[in-house]
N, C-alpha and C positions, 0 to 999 in steps of 0.2 A: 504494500500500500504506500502512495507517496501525495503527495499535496499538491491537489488541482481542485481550486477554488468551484469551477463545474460540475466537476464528480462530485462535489461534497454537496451544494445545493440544489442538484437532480435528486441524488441520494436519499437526502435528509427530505424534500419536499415530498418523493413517493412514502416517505417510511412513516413520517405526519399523516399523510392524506391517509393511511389507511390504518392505521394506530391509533390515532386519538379517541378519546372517548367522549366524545360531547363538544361545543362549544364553550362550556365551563372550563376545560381543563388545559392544564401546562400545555402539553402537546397541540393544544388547538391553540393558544395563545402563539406559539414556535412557530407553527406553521404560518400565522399570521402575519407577525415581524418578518419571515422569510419572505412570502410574499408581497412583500414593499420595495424587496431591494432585485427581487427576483422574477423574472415572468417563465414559468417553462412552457416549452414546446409542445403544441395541441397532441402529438403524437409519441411523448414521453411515456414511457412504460418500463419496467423492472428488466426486459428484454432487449431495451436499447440502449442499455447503459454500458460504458464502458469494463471492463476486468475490473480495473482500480473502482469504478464507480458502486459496481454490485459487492465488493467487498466493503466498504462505505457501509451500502445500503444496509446490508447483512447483521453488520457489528449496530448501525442505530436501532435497524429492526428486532435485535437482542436487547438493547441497551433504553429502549422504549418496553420491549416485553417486561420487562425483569421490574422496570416504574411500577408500571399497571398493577404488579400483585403484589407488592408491598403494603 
């Protein structure tokens, strides 16, 4: 994994969108603030992301699981 500013908020934008719990919560707040600085691609999916990016994705997608059941 190496730092590309891209991968990280393709990444993190699909792991929000389908992790959060509600409009109430952290995650929806994250995905919000991303959303101001960020617009992704109408055709962004978990399948067009780069190697470096779905490992991103993987580790927020853990790292948001692991929030949720606390």
């Amino acid at each position: 994994m190496y730092f590309d500013r891209f991968d990280i908020c393709e990444a993190w934008y699909l792991a929000l969108s389908e992790e959060h719990s509600g409009q109430w919560s952290e995650a929806y707040a994250r995905l919000s603030r991303l959303t101001g600085y960020f617009n992704p691609s109408p055709v962004l999916s978990v399948d067009s992301l780069t190697e470096n990016g779905r490992v991103i994705y993987d580790n927020a997608i853990a790292a948001l699981t692991s929030q949720s059941q606390q």
